[in-house]
C-alpha positions in Angstrom: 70.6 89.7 142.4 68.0 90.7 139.9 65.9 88.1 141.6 65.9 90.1 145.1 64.9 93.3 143.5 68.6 94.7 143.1 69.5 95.8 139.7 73.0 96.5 139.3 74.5 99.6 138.4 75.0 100.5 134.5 78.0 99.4 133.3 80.6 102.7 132.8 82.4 101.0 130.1 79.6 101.0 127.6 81.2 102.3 124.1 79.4 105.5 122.7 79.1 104.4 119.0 76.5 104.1 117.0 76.0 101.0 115.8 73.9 100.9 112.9 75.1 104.1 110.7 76.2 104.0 107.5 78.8 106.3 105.9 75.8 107.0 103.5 73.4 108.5 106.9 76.6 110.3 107.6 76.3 111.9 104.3 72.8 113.1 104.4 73.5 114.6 108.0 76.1 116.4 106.9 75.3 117.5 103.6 78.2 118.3 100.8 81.0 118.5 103.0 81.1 115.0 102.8 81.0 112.0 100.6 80.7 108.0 100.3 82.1 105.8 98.1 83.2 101.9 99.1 81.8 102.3 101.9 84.1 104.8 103.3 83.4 108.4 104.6 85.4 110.9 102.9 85.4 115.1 103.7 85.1 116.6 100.6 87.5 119.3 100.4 90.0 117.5 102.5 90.0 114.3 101.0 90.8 112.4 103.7 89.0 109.1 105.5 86.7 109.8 108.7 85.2 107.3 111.2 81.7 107.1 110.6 80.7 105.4 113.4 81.6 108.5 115.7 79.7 111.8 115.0 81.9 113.6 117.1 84.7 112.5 115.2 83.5 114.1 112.1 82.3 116.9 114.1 85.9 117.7 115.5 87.0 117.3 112.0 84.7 120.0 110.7 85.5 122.6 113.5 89.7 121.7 112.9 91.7 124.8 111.4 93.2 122.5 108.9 89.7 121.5 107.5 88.6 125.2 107.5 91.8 126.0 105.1 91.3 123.3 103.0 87.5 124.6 102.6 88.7 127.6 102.0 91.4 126.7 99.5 88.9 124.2 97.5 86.1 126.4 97.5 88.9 129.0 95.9 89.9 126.3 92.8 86.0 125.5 92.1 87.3 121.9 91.3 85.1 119.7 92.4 87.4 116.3 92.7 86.3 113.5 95.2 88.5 111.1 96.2 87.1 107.7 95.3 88.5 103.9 96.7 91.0 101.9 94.8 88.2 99.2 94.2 85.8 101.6 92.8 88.1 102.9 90.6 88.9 99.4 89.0 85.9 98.6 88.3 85.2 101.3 86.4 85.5 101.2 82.7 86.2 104.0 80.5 85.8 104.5 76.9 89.5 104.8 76.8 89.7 101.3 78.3 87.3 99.8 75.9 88.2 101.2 72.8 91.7 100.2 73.7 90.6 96.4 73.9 88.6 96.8 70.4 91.4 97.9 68.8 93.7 95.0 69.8 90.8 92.4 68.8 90.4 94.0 65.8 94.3 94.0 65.6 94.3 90.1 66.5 91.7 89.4 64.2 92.9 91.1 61.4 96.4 89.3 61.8 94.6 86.5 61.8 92.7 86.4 58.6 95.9 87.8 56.3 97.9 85.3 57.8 100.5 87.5 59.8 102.1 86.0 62.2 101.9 87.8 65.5 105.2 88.1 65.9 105.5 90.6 63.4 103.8 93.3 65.8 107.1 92.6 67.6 109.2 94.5 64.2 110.7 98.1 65.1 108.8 99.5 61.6 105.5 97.9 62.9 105.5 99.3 66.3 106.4 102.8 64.9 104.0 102.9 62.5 100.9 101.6 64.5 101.6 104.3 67.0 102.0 107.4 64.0 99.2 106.1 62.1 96.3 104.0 64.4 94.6 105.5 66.9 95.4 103.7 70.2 97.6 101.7 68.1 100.4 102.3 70.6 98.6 100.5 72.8 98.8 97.3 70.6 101.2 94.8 73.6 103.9 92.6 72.0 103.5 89.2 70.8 103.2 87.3 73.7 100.7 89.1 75.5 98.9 89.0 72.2 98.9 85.2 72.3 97.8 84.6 75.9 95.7 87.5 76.7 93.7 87.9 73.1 94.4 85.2 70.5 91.9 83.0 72.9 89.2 85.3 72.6 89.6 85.4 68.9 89.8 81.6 68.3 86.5 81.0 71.0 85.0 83.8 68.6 85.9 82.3 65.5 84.8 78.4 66.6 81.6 80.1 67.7 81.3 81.1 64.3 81.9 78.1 62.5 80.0 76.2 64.6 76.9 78.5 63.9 77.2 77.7 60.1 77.5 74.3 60.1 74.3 74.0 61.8 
């Protein structure tokens, strides 16, 4: 037809999104009421997921009475808490999280050089007094774990070490 001279008519099933905006554009539209993390659009005071491919989607969320409540109520607390993904939240490594793994190498390695067998972490008197007197020393897992999860580390330490000498 389009040969002749004849366009045809525009197609009325032609989707209305946008196709190239990011949850991060999103963001710097709307200013604090929102935030991104994963890639996901999240309202800020609601904590709850929006589609960030449809502005009026986020704009009907804005203007909802529920929204305007929870605005209301989180302005009220002065908490500001944002709701992050699951991913993001693995992959982030706290001080807590490393000092607990220093402490079980050290634990490991210490075991190691006196000659302790591992298994005596297992003892009822052992356990009680790592947790009253070590920091993190609860945290110290049982024999097992010990041997598959952290004796490795300290032997590929320890060989590293050796090897370095007798050079």
């Amino acid at each position: 037809m389009e040969r002749f001279g004849v366009k045809s008519a525009p197609s009325r099933n032609r989707s209305k999104t946008a196709l190239y905006v990011t949850p991060q554009d999103r963001v710097t539209e709307f200013g604090s009421e929102l935030h991104e993390d994963g890639g996901k659009l999240f309202c800020t005071s609601c904590n709850v997921v929006l589609n960030h491919v449809r502005k009026s989607a986020i704009n009907d969320h804005l203007k909802s009475k529920t929204h305007t409540k929870r605005k209301a109520e989180f302005e009220e607390q002065n908490v500001r808490k944002k709701q992050r993904t699951l991913t993001a939240s693995l992959q982030c490594n706290s001080t807590a999280q490393t000092e607990k793994i220093s402490v079980i190498q050290d634990f490991v390695k210490m075991c190691l050089e006196a000659n302790i067998p591992l298994e005596k972490a297992d003892h009822p008197a052992v356990r009680a007094f790592l947790s009253r007197y070590v920091k993190n020393g609860s945290l110290i897992p049982k024999s097992d774990q010990l041997r598959k999860a952290y004796l490795p580390d300290g032997y590929d330490n320890e060989n590293q070490l050796i090897n370095t000498e007798d050079r």
